[in-house]
SEDOZA-950148 format. One line per 5 residues: number of its first residue (from 1); their letters; for each residue x, y, z of C-alpha. Coordinates in nm, 3 decimals, decimal comma. Example, Ala and Ser with C-alpha at 12.3 -4.5 7.8 and 13.67 -1.06 7.14 Angstrom:
1> as> 1,230/-0,450/0,780 | 1,367/-0,106/0,714
END
This chain:
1> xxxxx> 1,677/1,854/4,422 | 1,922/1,759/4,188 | 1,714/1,472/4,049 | 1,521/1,771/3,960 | 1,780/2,007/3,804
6> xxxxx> 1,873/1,668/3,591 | 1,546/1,668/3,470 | 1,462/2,065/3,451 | 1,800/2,050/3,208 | 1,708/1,780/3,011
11> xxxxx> 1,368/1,949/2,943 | 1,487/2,304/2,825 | 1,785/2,084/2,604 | 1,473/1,904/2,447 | 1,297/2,258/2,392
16> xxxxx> 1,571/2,439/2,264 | 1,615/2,124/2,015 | 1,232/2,127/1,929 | 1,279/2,524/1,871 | 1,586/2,519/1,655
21> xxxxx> 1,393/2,273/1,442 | 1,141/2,454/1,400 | 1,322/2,788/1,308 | 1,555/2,525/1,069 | 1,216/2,415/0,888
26> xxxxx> 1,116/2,589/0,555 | 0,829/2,813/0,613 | 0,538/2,672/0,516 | 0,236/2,852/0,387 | -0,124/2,757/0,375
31> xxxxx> -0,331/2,932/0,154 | -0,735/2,917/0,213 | -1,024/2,926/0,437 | -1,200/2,592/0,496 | -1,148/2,323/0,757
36> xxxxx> -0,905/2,123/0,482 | -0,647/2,443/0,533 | -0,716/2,429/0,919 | -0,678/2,110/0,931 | -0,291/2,093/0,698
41> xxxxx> -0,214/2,372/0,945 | -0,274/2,129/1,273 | -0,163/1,850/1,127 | 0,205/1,985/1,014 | 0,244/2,203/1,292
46> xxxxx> 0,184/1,873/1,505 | 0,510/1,752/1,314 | 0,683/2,073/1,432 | 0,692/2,248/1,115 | 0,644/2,664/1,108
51> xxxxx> 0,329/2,632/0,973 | 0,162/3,020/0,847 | -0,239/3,020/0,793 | -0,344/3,299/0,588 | -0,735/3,322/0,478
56> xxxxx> -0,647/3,656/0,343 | -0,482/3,568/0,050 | -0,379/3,963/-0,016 | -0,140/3,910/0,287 | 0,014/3,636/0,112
61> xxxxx> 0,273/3,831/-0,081 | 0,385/3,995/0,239 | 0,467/3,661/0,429 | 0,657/3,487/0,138 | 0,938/3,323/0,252
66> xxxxx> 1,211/3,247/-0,021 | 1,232/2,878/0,065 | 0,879/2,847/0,194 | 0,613/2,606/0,066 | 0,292/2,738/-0,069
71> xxxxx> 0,012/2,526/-0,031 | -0,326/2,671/-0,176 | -0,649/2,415/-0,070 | -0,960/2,408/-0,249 | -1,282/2,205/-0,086
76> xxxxx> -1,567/2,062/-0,272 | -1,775/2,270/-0,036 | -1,660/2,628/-0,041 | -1,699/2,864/0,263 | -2,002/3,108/0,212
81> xxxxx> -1,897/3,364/0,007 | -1,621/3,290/-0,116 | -1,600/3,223/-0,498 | -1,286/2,950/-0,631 | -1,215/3,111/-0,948
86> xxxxx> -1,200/3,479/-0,760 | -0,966/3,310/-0,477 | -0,741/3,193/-0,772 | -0,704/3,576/-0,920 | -0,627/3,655/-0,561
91> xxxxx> -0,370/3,488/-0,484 | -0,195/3,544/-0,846 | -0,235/3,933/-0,784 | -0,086/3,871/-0,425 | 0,218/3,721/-0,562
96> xxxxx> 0,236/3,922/-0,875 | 0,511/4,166/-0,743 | 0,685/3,892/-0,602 | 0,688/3,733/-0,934 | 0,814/4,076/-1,114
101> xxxxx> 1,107/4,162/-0,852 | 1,245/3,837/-0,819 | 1,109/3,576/-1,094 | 1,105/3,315/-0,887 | 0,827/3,145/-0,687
106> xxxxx> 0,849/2,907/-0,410 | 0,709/2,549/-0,523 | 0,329/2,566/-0,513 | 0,066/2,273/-0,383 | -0,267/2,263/-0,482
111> xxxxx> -0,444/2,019/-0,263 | -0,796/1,967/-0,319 | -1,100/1,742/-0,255 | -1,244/1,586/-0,531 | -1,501/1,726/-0,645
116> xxxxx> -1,293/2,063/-0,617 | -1,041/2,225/-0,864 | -0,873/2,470/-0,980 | -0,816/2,707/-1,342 | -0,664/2,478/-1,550
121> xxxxx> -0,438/2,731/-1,706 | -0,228/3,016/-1,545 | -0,228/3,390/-1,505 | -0,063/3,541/-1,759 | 0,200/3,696/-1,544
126> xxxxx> 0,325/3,350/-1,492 | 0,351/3,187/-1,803 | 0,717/3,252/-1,920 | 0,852/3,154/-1,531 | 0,718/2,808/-1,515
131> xxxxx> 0,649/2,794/-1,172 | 0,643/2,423/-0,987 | 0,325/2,353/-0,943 | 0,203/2,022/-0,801 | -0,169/1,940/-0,777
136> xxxxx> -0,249/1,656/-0,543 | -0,601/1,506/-0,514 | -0,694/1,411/-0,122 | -0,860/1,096/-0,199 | -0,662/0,997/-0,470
141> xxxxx> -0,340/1,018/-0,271 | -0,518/0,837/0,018 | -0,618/0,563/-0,187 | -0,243/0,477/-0,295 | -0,095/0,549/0,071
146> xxxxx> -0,427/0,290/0,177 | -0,281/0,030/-0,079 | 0,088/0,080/0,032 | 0,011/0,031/0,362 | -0,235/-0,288/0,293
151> xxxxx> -0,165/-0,368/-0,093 | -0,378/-0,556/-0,257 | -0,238/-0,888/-0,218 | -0,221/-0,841/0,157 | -0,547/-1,086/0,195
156> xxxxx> -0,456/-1,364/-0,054 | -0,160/-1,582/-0,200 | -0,168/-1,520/-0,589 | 0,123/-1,764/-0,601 | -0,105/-2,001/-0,423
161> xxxxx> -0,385/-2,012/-0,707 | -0,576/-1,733/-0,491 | -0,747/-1,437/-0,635 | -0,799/-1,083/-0,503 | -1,114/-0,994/-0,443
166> xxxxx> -1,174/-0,693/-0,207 | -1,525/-0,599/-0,123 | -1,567/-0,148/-0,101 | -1,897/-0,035/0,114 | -2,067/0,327/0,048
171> xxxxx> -2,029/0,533/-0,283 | -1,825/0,846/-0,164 | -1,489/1,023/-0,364 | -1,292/0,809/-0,166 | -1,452/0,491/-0,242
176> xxxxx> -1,421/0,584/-0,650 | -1,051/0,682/-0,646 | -1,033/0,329/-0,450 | -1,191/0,165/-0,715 | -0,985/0,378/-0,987
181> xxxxx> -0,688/0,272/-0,825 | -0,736/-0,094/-0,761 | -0,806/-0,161/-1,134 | -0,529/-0,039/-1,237 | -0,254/-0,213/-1,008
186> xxxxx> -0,458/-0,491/-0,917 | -0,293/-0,762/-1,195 | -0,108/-1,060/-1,044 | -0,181/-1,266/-1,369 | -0,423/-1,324/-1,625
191> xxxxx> -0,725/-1,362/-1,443 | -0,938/-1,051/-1,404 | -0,953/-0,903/-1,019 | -1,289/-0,920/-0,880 | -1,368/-0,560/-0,724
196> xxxxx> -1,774/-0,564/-0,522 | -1,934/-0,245/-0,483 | -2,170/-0,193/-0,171 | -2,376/0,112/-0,137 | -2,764/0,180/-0,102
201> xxxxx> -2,805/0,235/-0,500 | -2,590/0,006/-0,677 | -2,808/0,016/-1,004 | -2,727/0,383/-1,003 | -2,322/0,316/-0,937
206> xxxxx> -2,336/0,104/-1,203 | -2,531/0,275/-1,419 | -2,269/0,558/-1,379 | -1,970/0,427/-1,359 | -1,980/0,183/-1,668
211> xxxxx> -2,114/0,472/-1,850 | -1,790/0,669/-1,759 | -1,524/0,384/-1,810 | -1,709/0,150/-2,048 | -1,384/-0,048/-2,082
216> xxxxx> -1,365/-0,122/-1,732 | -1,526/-0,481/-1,728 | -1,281/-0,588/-2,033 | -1,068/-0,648/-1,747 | -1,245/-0,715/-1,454
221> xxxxx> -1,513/-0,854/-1,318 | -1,753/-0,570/-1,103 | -2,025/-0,674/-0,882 | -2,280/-0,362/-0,755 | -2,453/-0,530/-0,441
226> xxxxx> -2,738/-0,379/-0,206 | -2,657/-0,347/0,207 | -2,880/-0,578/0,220 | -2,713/-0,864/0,020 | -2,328/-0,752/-0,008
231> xxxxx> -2,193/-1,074/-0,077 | -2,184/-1,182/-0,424 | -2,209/-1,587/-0,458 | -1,977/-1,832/-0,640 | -1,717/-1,539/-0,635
236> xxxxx> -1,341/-1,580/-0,507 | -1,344/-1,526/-0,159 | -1,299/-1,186/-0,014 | -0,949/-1,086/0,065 | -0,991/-0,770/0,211
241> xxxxx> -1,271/-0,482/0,277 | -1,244/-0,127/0,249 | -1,598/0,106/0,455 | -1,595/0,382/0,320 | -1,937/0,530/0,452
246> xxxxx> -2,200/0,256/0,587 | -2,542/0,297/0,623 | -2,622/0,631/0,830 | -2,671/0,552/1,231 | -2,558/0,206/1,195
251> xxxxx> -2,170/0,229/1,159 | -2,069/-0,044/1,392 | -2,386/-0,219/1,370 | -2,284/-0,270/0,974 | -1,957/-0,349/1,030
256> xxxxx> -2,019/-0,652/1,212 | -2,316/-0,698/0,984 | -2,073/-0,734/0,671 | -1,842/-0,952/0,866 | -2,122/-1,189/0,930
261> xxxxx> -2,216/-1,187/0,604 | -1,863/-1,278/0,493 | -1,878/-1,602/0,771 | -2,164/-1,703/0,625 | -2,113/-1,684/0,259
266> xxxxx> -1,700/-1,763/0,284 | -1,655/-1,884/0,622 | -1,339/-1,648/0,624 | -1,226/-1,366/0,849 | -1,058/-1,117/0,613
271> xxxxx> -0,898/-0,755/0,713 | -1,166/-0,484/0,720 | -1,050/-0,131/0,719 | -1,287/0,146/0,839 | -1,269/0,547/0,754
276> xxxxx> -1,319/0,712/1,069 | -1,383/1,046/0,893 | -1,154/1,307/1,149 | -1,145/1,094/1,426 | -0,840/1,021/1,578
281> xxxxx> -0,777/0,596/1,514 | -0,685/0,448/1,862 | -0,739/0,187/2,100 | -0,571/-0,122/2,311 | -0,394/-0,397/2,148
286> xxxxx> -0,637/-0,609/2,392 | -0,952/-0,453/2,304 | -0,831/-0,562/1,876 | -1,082/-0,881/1,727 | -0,791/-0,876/1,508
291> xxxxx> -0,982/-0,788/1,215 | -1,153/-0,425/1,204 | -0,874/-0,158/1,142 | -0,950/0,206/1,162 | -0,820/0,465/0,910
296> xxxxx> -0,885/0,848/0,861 | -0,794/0,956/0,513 | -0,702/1,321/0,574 | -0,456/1,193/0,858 | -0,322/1,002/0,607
301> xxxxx> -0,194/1,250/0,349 | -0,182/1,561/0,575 | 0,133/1,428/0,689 | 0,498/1,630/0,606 | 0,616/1,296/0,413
306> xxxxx> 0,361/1,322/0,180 | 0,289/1,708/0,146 | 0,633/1,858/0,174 | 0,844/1,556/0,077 | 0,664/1,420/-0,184
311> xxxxx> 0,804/1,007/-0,058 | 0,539/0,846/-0,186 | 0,699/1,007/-0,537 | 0,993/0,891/-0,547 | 0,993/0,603/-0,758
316> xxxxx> 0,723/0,727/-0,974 | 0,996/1,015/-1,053 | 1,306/0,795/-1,053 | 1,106/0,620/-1,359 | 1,032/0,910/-1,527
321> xxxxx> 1,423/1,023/-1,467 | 1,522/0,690/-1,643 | 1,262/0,714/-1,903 | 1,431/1,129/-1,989 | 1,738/0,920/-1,975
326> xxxxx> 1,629/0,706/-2,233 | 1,488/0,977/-2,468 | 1,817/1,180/-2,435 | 2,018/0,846/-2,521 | 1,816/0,856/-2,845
331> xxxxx> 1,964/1,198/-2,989 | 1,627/1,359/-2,865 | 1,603/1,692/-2,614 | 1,386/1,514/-2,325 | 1,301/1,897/-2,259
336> xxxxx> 1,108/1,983/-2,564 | 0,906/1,666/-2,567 | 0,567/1,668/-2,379 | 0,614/1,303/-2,209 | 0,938/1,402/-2,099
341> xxxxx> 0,972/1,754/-1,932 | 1,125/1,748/-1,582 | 0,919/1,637/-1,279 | 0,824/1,968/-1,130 | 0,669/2,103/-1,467
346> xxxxx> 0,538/1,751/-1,613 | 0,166/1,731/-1,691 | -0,045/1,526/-1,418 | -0,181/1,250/-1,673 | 0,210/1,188/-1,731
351> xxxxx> 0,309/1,190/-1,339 | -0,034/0,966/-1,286 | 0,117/0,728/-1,519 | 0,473/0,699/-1,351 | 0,309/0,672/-1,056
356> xxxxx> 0,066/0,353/-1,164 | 0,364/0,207/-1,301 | 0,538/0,276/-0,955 | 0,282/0,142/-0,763 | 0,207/-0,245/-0,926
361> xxxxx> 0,581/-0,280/-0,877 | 0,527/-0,407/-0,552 | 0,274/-0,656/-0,681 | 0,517/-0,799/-0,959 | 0,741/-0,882/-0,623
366> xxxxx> 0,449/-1,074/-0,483 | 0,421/-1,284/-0,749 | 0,749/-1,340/-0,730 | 0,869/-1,364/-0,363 | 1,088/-1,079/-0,371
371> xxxxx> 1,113/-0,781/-0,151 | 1,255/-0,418/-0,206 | 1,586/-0,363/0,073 | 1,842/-0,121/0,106 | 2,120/-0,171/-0,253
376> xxxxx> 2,395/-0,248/0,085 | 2,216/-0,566/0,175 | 2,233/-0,721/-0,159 | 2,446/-0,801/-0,478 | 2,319/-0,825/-0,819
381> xxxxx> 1,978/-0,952/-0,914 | 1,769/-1,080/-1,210 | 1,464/-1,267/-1,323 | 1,469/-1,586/-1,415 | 1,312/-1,651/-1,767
386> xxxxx> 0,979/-1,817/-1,643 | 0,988/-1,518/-1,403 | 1,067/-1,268/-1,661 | 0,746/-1,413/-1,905 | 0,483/-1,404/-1,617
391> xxxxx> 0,567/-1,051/-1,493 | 0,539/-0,953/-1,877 | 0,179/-1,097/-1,876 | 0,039/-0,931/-1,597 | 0,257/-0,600/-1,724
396> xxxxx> 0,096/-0,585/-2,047 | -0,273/-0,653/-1,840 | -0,169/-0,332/-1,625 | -0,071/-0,084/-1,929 | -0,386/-0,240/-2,126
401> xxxxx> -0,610/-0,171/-1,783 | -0,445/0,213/-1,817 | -0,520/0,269/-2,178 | -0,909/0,116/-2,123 | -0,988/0,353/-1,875
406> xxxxx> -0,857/0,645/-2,055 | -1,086/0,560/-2,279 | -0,897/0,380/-2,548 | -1,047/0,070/-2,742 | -0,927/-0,172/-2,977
411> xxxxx> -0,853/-0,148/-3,332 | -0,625/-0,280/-3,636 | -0,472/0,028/-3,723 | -0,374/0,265/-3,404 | -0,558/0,605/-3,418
416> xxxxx> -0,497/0,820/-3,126 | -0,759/1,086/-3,219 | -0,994/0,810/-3,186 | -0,839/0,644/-2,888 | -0,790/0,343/-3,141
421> xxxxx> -0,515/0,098/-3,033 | -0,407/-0,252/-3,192 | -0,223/-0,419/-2,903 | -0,555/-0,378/-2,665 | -0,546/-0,816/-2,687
426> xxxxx> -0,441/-1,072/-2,484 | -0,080/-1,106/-2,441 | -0,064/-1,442/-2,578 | -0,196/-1,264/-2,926 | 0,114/-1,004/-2,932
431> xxxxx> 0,338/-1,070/-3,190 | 0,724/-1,108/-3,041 | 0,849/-0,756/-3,108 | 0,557/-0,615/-2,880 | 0,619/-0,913/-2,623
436> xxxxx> 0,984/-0,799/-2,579 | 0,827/-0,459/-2,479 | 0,664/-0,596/-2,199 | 0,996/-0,802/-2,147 | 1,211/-0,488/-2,139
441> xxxxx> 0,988/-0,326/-1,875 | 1,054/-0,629/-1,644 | 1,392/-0,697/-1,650 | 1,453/-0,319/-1,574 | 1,259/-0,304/-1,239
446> xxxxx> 1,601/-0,375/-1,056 | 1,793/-0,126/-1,231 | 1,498/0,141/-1,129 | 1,517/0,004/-0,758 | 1,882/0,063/-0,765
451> xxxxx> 1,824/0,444/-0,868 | 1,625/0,473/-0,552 | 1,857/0,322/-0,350 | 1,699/-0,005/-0,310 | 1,790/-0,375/-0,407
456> xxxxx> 1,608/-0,747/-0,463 | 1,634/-1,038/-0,237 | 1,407/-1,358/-0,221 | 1,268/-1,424/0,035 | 1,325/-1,780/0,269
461> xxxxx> 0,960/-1,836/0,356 | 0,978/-2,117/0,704 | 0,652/-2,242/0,734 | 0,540/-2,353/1,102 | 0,332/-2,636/1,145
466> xxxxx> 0,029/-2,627/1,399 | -0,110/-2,893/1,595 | 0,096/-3,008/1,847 | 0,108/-2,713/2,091 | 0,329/-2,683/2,381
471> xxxxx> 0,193/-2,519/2,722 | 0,246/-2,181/2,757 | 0,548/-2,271/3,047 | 0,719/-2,514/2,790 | 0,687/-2,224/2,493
476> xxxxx> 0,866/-1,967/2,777 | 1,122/-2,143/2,876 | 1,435/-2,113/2,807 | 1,565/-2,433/2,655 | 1,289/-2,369/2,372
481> xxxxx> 1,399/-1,998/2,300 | 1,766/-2,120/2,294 | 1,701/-2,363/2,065 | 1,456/-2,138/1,853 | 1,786/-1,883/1,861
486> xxxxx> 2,017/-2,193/1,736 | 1,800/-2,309/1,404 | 1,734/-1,925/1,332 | 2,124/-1,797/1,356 | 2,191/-2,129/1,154
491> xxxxx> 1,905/-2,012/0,888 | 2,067/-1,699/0,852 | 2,435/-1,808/0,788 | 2,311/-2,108/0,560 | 2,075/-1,808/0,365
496> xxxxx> 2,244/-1,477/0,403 | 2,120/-1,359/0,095 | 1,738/-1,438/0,147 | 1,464/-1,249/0,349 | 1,358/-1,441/0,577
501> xxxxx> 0,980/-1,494/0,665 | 0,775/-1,711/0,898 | 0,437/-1,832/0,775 | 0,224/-1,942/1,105 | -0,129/-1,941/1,278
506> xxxxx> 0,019/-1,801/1,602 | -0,216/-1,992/1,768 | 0,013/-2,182/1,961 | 0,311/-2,075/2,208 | 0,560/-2,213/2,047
511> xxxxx> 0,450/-2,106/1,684 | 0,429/-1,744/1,837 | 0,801/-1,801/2,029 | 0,954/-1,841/1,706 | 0,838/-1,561/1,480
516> xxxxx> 0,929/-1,325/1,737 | 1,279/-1,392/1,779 | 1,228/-1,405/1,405 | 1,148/-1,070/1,413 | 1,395/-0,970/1,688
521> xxxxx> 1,721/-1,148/1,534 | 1,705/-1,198/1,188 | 1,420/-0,906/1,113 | 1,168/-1,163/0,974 | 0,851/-1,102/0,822
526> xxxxx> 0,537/-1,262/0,911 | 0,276/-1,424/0,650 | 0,008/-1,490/0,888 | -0,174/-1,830/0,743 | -0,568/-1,833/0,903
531> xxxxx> -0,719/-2,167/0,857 | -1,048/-2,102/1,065 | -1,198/-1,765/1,149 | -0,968/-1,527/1,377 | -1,233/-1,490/1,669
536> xxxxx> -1,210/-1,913/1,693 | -0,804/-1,853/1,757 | -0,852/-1,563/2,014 | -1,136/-1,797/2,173 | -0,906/-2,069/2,185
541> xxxxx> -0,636/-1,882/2,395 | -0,595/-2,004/2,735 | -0,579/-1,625/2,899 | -0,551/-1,235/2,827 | -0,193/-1,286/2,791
546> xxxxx> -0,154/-1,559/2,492 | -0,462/-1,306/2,353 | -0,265/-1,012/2,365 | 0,081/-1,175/2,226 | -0,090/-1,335/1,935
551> xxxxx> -0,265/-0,978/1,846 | 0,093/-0,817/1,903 | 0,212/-1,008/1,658 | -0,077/-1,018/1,409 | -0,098/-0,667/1,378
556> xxxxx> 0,289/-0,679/1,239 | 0,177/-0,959/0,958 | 0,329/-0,835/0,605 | 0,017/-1,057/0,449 | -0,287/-1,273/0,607
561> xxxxx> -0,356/-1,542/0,395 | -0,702/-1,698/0,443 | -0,712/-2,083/0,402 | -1,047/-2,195/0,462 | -1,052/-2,590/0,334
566> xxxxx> -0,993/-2,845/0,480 | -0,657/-2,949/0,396 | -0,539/-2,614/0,258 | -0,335/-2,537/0,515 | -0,104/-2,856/0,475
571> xxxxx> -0,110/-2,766/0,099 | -0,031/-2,420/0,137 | 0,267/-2,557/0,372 | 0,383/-2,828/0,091 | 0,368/-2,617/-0,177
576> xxxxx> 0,507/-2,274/-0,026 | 0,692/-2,335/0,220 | 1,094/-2,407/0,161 | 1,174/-2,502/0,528 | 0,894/-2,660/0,745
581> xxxxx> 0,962/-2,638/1,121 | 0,754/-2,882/1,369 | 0,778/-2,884/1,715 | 0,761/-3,201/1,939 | 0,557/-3,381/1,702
586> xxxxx> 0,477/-3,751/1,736 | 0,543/-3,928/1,374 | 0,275/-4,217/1,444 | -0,027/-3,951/1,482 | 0,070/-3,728/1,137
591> xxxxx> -0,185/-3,792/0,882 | -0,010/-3,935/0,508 | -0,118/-3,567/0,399 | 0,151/-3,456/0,678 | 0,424/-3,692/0,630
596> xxxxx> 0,406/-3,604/0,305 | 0,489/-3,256/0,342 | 0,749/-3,332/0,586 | 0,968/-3,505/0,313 | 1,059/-3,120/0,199
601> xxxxx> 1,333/-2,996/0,371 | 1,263/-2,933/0,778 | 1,323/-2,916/1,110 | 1,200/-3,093/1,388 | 1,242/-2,919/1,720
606> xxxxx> 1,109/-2,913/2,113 | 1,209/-2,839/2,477 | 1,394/-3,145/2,544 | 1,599/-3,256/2,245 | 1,825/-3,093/2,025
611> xxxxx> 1,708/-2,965/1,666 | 1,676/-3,209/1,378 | 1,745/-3,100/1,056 | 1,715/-3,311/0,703 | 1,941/-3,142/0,524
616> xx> 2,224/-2,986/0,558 | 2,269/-2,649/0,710
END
């Protein structure tokens, strides 16, 4: 009995807390009558947030809450009846007394499918308020969370020599805002990213979309394939694949069909991410071919983070804080100037912009090897020169990728009635004033990370060598891990002010031993390096538990670099790698390729010796 009063009390303690958060939480209002409103209303009220559905929008007026958030949805496919422009009028005459007694309105979301939208302009009852207004686009927000979560680089090593090449399947809205996306963050230097395009008409997709963005292969290079041939030949190898609606009947049947294709054409296992429509993703770690990943697009943005918090905005408005900072530090009112009006009343083609420029951040740290932590971890940072003069390159590629696809062109003399611009060349052809542009934007990403909080650190990158495997009893016991624990405490005083990451297969014990007390001690990050294709190291495991550690771990990789050749692996080790770590290796059975690379600085450890390092720590 008292077991059971313990745990009666702890329930109603974790009720009341659930209920006072609940009654703490702005009031959130959802304006509309399709399943996109239903399903914002389940999915925030699922995060515990008071969550009001109104399909009346005459009630709407009546339920106003002074801190509440409105959120007004619009679907591409309106219920019967029920006419967008009309529902629009509605809800303005709803709120007009609102807007007359107090003057204030609550800050407004319009979320939309594409395809949908809403009057561009007001009622006139609200012109002279200015009332925050945010529109957000459901595919084009889920295309930027997709490429946060798996950026673009995520399949290849840039810094390597490797390209990125990702491969989308089925024409739908998400599918274009994916492609939008990816050609405008997807520079890593001057070589143009290779985007293929899969769908049952790809003469038509073409057809269209070059029609539409005629500047678009300027700077990349787009291949339309058939279902029936989605592999283009003598192309860099695929680094990651996005279905976005296979063939009808045939989901999983295509799925493995495309990753065939990729075996046959690339011999290469890359990341394939499948939209699973409303489907809830799940599944066992053990049940994972640790390739297919399943997504669901609305789960994705109907989250509070995104709709109420606006997070993945914050750096996109920190820049556009610093750039108000820099028009005010010119003599100039940042508030009478188009470009620079506050956030929550800036035009969307001027918040898309921050928000490109926010989002290749992350790959001018790839190209670099540095990673975004919290300002307390680190001191000051800056570019080297070299550093400085390649992330100006593939800057000046990124704002010339913008300006094509809105449609500007190159000319002599700039004209921007005619969308005429003179710097639309090759960086190389700049002359040094313009250069120093593309300089200035560089050397000021850490002063824009510190506004958010955030700092730069390199990162360590310890690459493990495979091929001389220990049993699975060796790898567990415990002279190994204590040994593992001594080299990685020693990394971390010798480095404290690099991030440390662990490049490995994982397909052996003691390779798998040591990124996760990587992980657990010194909070590592894992590059996972694949050689041969994934199913061959899952096959290769000796039972369902190596299976299921190597898939625990894999799923946690920051990157999965695919190394197909021969000796790419050894190379990728020589020339990325700071520290190599062997284990138990026997010096008389390396190859000269091997000994070669163990001349860099490394660490030669096992079961039954102490570690040997050749240099000092």
């Amino acid at each position: 009995m008292r077991a059971y009063a313990l745990w009666h009390a702890g329930r109603k303690r974790q009720y009341r807390f659930l209920s006072d958060l609940m009654l703490r939480a702005p009031e959130v209002l959802i304006a509309g009558s399709g399943s996109l409103a239903k399903d914002t209303a389940m999915a925030l009220s699922r995060h515990h947030r008071r969550v009001v559905w109104i399909d009346q929008l005459d009630r709407i007026g009546k339920r106003m809450h002074p801190d509440a958030t409105l959120i007004v949805t619009a679907e591409e496919t309106q219920p019967p009846g029920n006419d967008r422009n009309q529902t629009w009028e509605q809800l303005w005459a709803a709120l007009d007394a609102r807007l007359q007694c107090r003057r204030t309105l609550p800050r407004i979301l319009l979320l939309s499918e594409a395809g949908a939208s809403f009057p561009a302009q007001l009622p006139a009852s609200a012109q002279d308020i200015e009332p925050q207004i945010e529109r957000l686009v459901l595919e084009q927000s889920a295309a930027r969370l997709l490429f946060t979560r798996w950026p673009l680089h995520f399949g290849c090593d840039p810094l390597f020599g490797q390209q990125v090449h990702w491969l989308i399947c089925g024409r739908t809205p998400l599918a274009d805002a994916l492609l939008l996306h990816m050609l405008r963050i997807a520079h890593y230097s001057e070589k143009k990213p290779v985007i293929t395009l899969v769908s049952d008409a790809p003469e038509h997709w073409h057809q269209n979309f070059t029609s539409t963005y005629p500047g678009a292969e300027a700077f990349s290079r787009l291949h339309f394939c058939s279902h029936d041939d989605p592999v283009p030949g003598d192309e860099a190898a695929v680094s990651g694949v996005i279905i976005c609606a296979p063939p009808s009947g045939i989901a999983l049947e295509f799925v493995e069909f495309l990753a065939l294709s990729i075996v046959r054409q690339q011999r290469i296992s890359p990341i394939m991410l499948v939209d699973v429509g409303d489907a809830e993703p799940g599944g066992r770690i053990e049940d994972w071919n640790g390739q297919i990943l399943a997504f669901s697009q609305r789960r994705m943005v109907l989250r509070p983070e995104v709709l109420l918090d606006a997070q993945d905005d914050q750096l996109a408005q920190v820049i556009h804080e610093h750039y108000r900072d820099s028009i005010a530090g010119q003599g100039r009112n940042p508030d009478t100037e188009p470009s620079s009006q506050p956030w929550s009343t800036l035009d969307d083609s001027y918040r898309s912009a921050n928000r490109h420029q926010a989002d290749h951040l992350w790959a001018k740290l790839a190209i670099t090897d540095c990673r975004a932590v919290t300002e307390d971890l680190v001191e000051s940072f800056a570019f080297a020169p070299e550093e400085v003069e390649r992330l100006a390159v593939i800057e000046h590629a990124r704002w010339a990728a913008d300006r094509y696809l809105d449609g500007w062109s190159y000319a002599p003399i700039r004209d921007n009635a005619s969308k005429h611009h003179p710097q639309l060349i090759a960086y190389d052809e700049l002359s040094g004033p313009m250069k120093d542009l593309d300089r200035f934007a560089v050397r000021l990403v850490p002063a824009l990370l510190a506004r958010s909080g955030l700092g730069l650190m390199r990162m360590l990158i310890v690459g493990i060598r495979e091929g001389w495997p220990l049993t699975a009893a060796g790898a567990d016991g415990g002279n190994l891990r204590r040994r593992v624990d001594q080299v990685l405490r020693r990394l971390r005083k010798r480095y404290p002010d690099r991030g440390l990451v662990i490049a490995t297969t994982l397909a052996d014990p003691a390779s798998r031993l040591f990124a996760k007390r990587a992980r657990q001690l010194a909070d590592a990050s894992l590059f996972l390096l694949v050689p041969r294709l994934f199913d061959e190291t899952l096959a290769a495991q000796p039972d369902h538990v190596a299976r299921r550690e190597l898939l625990e771990l894999a799923v946690h990789a920051e990157r999965r670099i695919s190394l197909p050749g021969a000796m790419d692996l050894e190379q990728w080790l020589r020339i990325r790698a700071e520290i190599l770590v062997e284990f138990d290796s026997d010096a008389s059975e390396r190859t000269a390729d091997q000994r070669a690379t163990s001349i860099r600085k490394h660490v030669r450890m096992g079961a039954r010796h102490e570690p040997e390092w050749n240099f000092e720590y």
